[in-house]
SEFIZA-3560 file (N, C-alpha, C; in Angstrom, 3 decimals):
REM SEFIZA-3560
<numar><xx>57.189</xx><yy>-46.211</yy><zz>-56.869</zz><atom>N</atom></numar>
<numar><xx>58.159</xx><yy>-45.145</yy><zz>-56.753</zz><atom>CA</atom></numar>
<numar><xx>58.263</xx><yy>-44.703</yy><zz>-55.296</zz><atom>C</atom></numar>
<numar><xx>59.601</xx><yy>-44.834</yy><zz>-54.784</zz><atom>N</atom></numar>
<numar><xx>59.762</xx><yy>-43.708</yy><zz>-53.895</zz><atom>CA</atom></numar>
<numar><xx>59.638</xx><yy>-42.713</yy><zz>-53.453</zz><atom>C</atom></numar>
<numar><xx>58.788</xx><yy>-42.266</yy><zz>-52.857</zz><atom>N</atom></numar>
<numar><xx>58.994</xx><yy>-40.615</yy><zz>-52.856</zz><atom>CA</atom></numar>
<numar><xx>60.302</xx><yy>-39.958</yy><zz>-51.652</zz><atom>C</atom></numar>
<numar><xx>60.326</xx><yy>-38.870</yy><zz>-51.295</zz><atom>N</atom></numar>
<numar><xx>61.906</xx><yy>-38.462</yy><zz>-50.613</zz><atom>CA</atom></numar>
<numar><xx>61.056</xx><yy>-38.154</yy><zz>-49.258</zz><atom>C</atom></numar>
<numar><xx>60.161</xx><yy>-38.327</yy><zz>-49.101</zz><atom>N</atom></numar>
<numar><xx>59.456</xx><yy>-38.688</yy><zz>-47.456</zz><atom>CA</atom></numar>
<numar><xx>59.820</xx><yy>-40.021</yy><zz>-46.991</zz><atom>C</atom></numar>
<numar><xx>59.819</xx><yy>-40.816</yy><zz>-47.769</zz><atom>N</atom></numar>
<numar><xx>59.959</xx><yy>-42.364</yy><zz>-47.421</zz><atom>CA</atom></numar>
<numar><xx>60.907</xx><yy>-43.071</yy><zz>-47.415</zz><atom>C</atom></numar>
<numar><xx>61.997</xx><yy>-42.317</yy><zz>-48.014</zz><atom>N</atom></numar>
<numar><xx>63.344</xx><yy>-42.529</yy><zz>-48.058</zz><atom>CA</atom></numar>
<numar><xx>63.943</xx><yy>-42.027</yy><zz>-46.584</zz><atom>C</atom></numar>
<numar><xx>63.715</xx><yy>-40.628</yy><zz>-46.355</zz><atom>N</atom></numar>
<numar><xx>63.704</xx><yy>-40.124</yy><zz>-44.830</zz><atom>CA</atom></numar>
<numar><xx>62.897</xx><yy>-40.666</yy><zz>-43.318</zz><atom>C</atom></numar>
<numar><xx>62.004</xx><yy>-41.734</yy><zz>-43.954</zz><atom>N</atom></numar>
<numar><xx>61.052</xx><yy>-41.931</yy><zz>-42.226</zz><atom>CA</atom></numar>
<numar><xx>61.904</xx><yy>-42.867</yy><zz>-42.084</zz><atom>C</atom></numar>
<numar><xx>62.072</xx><yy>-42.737</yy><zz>-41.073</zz><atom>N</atom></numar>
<numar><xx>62.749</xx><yy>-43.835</yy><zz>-40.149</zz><atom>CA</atom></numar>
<numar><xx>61.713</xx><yy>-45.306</yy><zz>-40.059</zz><atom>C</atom></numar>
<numar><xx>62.595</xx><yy>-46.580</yy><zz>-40.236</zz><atom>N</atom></numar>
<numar><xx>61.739</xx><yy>-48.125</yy><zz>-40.218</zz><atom>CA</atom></numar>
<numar><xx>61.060</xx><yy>-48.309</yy><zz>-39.284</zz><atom>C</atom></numar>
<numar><xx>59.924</xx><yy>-48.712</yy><zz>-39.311</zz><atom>N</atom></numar>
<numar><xx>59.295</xx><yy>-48.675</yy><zz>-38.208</zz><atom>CA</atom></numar>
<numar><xx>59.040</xx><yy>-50.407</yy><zz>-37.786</zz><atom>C</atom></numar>
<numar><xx>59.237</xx><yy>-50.634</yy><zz>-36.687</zz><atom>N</atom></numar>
<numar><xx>59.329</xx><yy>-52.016</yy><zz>-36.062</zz><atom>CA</atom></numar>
<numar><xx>57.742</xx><yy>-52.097</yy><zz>-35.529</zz><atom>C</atom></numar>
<numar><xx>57.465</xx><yy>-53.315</yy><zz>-35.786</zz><atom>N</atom></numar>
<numar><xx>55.661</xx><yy>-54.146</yy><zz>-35.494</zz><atom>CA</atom></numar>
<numar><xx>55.662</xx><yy>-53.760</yy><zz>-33.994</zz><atom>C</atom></numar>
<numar><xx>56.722</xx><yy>-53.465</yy><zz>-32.909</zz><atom>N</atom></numar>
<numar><xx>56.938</xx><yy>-53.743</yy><zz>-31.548</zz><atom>CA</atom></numar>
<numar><xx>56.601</xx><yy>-52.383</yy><zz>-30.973</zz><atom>C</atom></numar>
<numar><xx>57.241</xx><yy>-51.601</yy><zz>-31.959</zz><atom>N</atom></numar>
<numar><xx>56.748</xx><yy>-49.741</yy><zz>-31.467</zz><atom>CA</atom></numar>
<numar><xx>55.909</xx><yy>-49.438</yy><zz>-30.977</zz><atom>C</atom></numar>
<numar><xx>55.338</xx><yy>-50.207</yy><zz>-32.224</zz><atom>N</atom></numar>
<numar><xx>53.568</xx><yy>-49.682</yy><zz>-32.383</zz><atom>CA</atom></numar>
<numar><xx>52.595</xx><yy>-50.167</yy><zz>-31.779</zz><atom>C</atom></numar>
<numar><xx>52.975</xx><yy>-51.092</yy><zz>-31.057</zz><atom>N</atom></numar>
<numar><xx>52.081</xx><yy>-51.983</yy><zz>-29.986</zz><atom>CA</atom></numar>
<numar><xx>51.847</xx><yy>-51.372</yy><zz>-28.775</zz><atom>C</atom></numar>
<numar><xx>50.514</xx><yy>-50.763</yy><zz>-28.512</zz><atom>N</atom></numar>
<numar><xx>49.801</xx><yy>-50.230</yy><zz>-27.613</zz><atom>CA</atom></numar>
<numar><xx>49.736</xx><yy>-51.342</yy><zz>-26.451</zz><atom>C</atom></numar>
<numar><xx>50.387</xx><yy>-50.707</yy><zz>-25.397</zz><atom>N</atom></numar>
<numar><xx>50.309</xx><yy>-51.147</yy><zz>-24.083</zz><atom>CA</atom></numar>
<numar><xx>48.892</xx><yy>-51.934</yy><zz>-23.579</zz><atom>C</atom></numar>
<numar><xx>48.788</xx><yy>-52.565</yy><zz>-23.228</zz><atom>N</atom></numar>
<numar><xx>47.344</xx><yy>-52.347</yy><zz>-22.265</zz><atom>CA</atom></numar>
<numar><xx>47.413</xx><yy>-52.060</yy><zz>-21.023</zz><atom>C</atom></numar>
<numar><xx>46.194</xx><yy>-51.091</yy><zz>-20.865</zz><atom>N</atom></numar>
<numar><xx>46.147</xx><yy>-49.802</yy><zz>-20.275</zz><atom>CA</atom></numar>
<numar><xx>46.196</xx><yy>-50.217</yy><zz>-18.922</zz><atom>C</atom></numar>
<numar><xx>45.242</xx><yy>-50.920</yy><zz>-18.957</zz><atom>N</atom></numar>
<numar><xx>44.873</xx><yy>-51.451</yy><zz>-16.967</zz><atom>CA</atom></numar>
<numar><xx>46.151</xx><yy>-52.291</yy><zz>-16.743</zz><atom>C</atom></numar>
<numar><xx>46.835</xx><yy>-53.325</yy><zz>-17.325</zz><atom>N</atom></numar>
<numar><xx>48.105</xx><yy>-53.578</yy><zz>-17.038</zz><atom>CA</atom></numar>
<numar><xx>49.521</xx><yy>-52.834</yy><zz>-16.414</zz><atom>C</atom></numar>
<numar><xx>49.254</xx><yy>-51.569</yy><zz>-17.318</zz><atom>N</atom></numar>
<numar><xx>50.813</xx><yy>-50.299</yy><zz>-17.551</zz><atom>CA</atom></numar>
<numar><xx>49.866</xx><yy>-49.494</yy><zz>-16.129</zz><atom>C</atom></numar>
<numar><xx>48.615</xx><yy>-49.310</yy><zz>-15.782</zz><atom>N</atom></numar>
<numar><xx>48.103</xx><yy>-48.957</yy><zz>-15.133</zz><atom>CA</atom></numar>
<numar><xx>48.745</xx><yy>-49.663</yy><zz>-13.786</zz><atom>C</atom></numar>
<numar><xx>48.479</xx><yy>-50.743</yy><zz>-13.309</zz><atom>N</atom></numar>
<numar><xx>48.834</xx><yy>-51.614</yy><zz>-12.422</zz><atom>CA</atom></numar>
<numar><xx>50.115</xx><yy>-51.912</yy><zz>-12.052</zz><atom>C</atom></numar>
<numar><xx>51.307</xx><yy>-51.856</yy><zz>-13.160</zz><atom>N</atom></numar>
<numar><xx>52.530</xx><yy>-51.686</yy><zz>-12.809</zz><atom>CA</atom></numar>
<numar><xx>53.118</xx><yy>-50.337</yy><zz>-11.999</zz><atom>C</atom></numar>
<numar><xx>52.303</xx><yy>-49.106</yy><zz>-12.927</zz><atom>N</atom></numar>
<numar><xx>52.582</xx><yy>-47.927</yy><zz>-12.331</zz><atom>CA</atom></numar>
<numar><xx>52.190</xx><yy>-47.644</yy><zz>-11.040</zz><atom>C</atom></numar>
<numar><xx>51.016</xx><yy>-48.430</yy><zz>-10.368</zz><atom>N</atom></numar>
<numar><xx>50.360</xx><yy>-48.018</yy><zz>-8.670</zz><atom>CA</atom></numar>
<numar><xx>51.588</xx><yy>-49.134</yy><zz>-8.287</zz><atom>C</atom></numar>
<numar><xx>51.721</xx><yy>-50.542</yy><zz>-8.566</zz><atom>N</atom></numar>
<numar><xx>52.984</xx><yy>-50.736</yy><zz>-7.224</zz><atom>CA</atom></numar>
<numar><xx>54.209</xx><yy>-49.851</yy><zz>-7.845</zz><atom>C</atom></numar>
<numar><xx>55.012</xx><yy>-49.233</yy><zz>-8.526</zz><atom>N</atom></numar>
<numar><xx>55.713</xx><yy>-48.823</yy><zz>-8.373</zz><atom>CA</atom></numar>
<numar><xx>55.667</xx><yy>-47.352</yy><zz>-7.627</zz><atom>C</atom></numar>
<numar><xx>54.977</xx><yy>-46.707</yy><zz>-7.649</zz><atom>N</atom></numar>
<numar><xx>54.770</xx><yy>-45.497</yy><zz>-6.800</zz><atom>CA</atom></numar>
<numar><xx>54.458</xx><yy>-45.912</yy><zz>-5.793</zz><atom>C</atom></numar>
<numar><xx>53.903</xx><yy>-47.064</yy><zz>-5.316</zz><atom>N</atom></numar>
<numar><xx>53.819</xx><yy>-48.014</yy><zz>-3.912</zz><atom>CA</atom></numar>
<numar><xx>54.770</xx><yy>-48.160</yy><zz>-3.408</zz><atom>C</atom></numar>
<numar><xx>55.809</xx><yy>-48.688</yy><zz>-3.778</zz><atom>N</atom></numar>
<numar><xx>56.984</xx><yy>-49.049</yy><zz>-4.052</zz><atom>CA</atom></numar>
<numar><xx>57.885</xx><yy>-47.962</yy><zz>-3.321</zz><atom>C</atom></numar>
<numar><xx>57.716</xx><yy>-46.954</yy><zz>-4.039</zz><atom>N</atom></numar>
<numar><xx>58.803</xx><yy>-45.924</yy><zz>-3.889</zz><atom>CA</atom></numar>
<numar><xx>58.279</xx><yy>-44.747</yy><zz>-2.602</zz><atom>C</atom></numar>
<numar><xx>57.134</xx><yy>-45.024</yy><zz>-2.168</zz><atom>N</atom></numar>
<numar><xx>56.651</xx><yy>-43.997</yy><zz>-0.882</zz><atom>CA</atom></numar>
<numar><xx>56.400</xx><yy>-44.754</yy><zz>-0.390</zz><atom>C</atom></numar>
<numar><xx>56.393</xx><yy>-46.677</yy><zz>-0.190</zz><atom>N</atom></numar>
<numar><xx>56.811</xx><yy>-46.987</yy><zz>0.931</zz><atom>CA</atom></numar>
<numar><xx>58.565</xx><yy>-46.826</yy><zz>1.522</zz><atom>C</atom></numar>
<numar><xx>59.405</xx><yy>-46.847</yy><zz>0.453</zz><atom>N</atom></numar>
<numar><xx>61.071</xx><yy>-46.654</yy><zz>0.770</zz><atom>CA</atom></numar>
<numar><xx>61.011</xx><yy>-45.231</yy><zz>0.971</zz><atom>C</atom></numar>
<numar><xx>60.427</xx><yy>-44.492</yy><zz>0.829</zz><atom>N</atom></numar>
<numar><xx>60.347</xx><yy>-42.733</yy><zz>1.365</zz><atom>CA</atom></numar>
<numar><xx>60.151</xx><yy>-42.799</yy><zz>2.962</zz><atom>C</atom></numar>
<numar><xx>58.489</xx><yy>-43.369</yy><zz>3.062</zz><atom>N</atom></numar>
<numar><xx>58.231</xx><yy>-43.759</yy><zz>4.587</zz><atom>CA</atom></numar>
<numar><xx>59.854</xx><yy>-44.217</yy><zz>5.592</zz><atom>C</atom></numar>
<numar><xx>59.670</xx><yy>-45.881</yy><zz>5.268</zz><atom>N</atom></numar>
<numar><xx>61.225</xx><yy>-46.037</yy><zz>5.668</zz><atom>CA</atom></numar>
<numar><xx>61.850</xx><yy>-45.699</yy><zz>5.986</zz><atom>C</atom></numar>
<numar><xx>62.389</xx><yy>-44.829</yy><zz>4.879</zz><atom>N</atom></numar>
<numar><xx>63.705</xx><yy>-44.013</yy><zz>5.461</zz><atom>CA</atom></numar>
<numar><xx>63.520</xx><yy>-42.341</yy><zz>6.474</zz><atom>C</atom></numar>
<numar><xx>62.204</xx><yy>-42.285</yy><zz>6.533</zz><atom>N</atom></numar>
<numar><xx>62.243</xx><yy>-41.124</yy><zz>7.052</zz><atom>CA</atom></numar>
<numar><xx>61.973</xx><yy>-41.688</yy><zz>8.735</zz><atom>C</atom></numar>
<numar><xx>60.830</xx><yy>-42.922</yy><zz>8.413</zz><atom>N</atom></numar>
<numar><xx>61.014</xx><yy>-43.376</yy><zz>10.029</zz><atom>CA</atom></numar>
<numar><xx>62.078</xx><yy>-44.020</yy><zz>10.543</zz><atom>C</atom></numar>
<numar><xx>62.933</xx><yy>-44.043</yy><zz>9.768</zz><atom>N</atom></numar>
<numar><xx>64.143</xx><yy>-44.778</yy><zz>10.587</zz><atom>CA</atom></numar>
<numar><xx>65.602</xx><yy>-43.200</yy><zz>10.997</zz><atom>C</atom></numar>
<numar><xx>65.053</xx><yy>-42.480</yy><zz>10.076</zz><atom>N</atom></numar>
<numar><xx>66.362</xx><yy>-41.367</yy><zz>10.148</zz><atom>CA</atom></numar>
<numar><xx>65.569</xx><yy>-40.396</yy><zz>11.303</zz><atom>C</atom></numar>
<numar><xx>64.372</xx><yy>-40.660</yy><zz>12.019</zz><atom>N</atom></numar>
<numar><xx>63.377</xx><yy>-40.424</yy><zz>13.276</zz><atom>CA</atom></numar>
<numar><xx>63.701</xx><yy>-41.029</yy><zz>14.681</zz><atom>C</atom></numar>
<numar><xx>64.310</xx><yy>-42.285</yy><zz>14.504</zz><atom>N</atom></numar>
<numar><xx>64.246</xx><yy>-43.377</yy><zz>15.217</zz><atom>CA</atom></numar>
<numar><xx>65.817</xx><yy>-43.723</yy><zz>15.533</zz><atom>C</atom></numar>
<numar><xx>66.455</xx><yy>-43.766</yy><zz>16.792</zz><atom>N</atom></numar>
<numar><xx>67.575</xx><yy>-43.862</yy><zz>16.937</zz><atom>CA</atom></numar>
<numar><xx>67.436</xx><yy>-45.784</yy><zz>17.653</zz><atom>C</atom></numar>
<numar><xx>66.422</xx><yy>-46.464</yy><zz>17.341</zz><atom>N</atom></numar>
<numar><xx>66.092</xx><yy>-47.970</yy><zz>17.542</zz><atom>CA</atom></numar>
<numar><xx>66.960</xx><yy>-49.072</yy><zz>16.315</zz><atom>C</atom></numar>
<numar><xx>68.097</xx><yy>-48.627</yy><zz>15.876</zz><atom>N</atom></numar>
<numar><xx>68.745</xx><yy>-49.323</yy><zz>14.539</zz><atom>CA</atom></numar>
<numar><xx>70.729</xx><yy>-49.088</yy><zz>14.522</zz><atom>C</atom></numar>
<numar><xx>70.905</xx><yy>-50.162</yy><zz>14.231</zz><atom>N</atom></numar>
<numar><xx>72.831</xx><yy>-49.855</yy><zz>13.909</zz><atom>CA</atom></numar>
<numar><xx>72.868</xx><yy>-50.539</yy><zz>12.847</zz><atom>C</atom></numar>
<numar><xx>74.110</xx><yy>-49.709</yy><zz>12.545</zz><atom>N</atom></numar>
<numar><xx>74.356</xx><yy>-50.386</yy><zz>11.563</zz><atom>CA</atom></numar>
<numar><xx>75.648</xx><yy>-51.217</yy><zz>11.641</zz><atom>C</atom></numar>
<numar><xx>75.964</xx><yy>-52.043</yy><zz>11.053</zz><atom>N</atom></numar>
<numar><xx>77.310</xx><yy>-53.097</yy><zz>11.264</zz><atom>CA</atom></numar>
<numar><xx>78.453</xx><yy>-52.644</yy><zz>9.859</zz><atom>C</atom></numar>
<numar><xx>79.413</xx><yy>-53.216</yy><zz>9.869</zz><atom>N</atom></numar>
<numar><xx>81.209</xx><yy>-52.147</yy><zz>9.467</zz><atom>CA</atom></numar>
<numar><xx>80.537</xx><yy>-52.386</yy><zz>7.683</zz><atom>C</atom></numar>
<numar><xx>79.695</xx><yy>-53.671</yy><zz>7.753</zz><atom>N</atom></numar>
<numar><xx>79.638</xx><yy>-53.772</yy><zz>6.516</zz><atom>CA</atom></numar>
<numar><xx>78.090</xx><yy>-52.894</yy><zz>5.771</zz><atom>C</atom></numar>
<numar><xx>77.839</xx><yy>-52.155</yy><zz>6.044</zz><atom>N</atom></numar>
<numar><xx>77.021</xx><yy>-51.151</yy><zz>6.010</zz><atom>CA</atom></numar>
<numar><xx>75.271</xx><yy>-51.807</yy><zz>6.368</zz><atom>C</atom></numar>
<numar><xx>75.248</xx><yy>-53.257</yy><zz>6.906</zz><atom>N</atom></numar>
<numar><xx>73.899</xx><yy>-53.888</yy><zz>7.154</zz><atom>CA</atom></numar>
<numar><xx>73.061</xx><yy>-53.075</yy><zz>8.409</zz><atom>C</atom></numar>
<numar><xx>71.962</xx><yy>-52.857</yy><zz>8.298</zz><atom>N</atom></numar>
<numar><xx>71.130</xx><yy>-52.268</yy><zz>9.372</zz><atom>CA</atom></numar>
<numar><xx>70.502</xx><yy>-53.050</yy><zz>10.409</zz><atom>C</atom></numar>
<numar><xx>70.533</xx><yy>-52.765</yy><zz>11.047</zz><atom>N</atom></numar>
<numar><xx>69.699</xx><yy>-53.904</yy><zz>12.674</zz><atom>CA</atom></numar>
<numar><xx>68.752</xx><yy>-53.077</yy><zz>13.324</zz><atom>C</atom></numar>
<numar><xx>67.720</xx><yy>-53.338</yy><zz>13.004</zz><atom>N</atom></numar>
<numar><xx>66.548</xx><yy>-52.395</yy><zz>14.022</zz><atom>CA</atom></numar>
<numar><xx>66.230</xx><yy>-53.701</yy><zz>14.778</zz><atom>C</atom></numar>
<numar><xx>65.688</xx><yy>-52.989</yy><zz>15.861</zz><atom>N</atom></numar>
<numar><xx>65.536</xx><yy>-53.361</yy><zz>17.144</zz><atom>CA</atom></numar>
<numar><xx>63.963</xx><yy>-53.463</yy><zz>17.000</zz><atom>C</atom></numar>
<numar><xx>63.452</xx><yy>-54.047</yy><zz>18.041</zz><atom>N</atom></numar>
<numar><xx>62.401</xx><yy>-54.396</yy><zz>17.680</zz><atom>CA</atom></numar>
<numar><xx>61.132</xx><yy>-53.490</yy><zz>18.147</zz><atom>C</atom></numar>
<numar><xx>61.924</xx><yy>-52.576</yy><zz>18.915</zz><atom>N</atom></numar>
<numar><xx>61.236</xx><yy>-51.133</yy><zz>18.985</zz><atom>CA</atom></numar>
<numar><xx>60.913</xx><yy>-50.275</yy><zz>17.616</zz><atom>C</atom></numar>
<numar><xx>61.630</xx><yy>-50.694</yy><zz>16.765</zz><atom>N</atom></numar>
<numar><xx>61.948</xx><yy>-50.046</yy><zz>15.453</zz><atom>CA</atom></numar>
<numar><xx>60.943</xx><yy>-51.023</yy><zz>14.247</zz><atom>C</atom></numar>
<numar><xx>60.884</xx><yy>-51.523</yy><zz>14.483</zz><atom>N</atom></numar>
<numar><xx>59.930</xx><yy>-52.582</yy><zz>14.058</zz><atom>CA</atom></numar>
<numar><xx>58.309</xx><yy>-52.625</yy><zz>14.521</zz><atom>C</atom></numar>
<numar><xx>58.290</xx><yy>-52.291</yy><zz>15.586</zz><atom>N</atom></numar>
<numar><xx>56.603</xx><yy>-51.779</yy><zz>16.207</zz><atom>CA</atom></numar>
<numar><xx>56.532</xx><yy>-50.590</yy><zz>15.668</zz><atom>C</atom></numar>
<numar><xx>57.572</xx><yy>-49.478</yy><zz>15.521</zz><atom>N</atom></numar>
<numar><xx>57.476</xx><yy>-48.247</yy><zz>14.800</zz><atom>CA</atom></numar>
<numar><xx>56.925</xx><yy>-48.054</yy><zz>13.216</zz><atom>C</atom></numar>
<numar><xx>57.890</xx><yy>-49.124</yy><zz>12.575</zz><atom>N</atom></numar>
<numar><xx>57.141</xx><yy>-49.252</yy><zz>11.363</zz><atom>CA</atom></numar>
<numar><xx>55.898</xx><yy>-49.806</yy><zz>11.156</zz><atom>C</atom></numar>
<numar><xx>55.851</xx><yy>-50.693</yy><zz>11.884</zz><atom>N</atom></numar>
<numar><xx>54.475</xx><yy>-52.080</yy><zz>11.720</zz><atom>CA</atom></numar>
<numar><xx>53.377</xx><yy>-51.065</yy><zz>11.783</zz><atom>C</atom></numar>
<numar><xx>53.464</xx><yy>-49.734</yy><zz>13.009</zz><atom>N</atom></numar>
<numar><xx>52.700</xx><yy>-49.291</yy><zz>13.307</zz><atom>CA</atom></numar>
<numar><xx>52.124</xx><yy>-47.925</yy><zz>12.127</zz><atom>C</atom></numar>
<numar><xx>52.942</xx><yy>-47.449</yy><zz>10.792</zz><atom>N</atom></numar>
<numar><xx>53.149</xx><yy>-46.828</yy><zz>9.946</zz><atom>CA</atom></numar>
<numar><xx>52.599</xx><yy>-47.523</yy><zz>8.929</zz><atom>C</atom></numar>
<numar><xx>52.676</xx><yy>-48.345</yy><zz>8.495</zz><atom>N</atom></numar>
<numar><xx>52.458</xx><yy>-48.757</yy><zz>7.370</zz><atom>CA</atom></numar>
<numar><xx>50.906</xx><yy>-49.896</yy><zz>7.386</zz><atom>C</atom></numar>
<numar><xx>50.159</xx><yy>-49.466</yy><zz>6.158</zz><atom>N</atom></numar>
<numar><xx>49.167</xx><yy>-50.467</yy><zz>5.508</zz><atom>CA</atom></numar>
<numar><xx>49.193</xx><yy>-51.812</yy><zz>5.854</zz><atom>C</atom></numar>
<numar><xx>48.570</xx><yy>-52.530</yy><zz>6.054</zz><atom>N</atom></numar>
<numar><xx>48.517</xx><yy>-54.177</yy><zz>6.253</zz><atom>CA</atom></numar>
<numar><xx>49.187</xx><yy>-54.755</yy><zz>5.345</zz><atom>C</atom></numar>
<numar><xx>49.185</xx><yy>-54.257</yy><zz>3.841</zz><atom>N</atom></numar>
<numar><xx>49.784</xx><yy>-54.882</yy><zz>2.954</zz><atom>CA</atom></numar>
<numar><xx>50.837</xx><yy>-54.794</yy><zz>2.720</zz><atom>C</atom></numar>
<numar><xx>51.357</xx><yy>-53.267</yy><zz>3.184</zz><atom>N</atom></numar>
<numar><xx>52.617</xx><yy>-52.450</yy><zz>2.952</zz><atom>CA</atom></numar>
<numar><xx>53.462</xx><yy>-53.570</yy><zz>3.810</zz><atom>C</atom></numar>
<numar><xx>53.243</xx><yy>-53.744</yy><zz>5.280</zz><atom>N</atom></numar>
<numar><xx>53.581</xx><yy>-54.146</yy><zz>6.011</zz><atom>CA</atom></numar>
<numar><xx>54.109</xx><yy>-55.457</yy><zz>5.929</zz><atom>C</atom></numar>
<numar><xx>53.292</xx><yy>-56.420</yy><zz>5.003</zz><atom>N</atom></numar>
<numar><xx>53.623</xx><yy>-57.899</yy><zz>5.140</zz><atom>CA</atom></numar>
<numar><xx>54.844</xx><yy>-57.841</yy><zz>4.435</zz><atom>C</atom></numar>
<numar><xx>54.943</xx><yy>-57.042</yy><zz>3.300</zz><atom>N</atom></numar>
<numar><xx>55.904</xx><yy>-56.615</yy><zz>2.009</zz><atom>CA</atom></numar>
<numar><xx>57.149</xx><yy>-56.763</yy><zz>3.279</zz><atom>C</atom></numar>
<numar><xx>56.988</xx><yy>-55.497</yy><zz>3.872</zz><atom>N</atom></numar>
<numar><xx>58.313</xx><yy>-55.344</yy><zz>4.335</zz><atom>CA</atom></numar>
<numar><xx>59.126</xx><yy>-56.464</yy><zz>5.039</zz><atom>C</atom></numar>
<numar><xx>57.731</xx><yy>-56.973</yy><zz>6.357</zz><atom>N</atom></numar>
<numar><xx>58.109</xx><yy>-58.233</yy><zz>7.079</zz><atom>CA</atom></numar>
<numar><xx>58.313</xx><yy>-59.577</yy><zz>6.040</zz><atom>C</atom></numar>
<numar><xx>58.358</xx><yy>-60.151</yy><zz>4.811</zz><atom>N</atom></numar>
<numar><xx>58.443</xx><yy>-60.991</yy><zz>4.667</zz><atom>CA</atom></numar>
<numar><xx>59.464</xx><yy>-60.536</yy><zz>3.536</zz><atom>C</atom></numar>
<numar><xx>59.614</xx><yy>-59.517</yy><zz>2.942</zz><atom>N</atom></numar>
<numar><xx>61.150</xx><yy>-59.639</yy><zz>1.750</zz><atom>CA</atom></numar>
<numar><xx>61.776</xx><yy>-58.605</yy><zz>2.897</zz><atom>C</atom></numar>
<numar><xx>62.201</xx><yy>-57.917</yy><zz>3.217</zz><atom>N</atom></numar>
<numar><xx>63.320</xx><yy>-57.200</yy><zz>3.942</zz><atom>CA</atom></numar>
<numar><xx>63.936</xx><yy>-57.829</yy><zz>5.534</zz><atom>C</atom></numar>
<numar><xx>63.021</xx><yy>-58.486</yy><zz>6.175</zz><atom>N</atom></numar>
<numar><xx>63.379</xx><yy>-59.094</yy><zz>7.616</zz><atom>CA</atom></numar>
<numar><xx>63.048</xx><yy>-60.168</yy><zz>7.529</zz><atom>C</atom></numar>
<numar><xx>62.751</xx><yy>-60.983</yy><zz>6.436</zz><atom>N</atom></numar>
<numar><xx>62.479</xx><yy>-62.515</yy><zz>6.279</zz><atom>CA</atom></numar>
<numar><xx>63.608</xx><yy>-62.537</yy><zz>6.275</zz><atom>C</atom></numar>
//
């Protein structure tokens, strides 16, 4: 028999209910807050720094004064990040 609780719960999918693992959801969450206060940094040392233009199509060019500026800001690791996906 039905009862009128069970008619009302909403279906529940095998996928819901699947507990994350922790040190994983853990590890995604430090680079993404990595992530996002290194593009904080960034933009605050570059809106500091008059070493950058930009071109009609809105692309940025720092100079390589602007580039010792950051290199000199950021973590070893932070750093390779930037030099090898943003100026690679």
């Amino acid at each position: 028999m039905i009862t009128k609780t069970q008619r009302n719960a909403p279906e529940r999918k095998s996928e819901d209910t699947a507990i994350p693992d922790v040190l994983e959801w853990i590890s995604e969450y430090q680079f993404i807050v990595s992530l996002f206060e290194a593009v904080k940094k960034t933009t605050q040392l570059l809106k500091q720094s008059d070493h950058f233009s930009e071109t009609a199509t809105g692309e940025l060019i720092l100079t390589e004064e602007a580039k010792d500026c950051l290199k000199a800001n950021f973590h070893e690791a932070d750093w390779e990040y930037l030099e090898n996906y943003l100026f690679g």
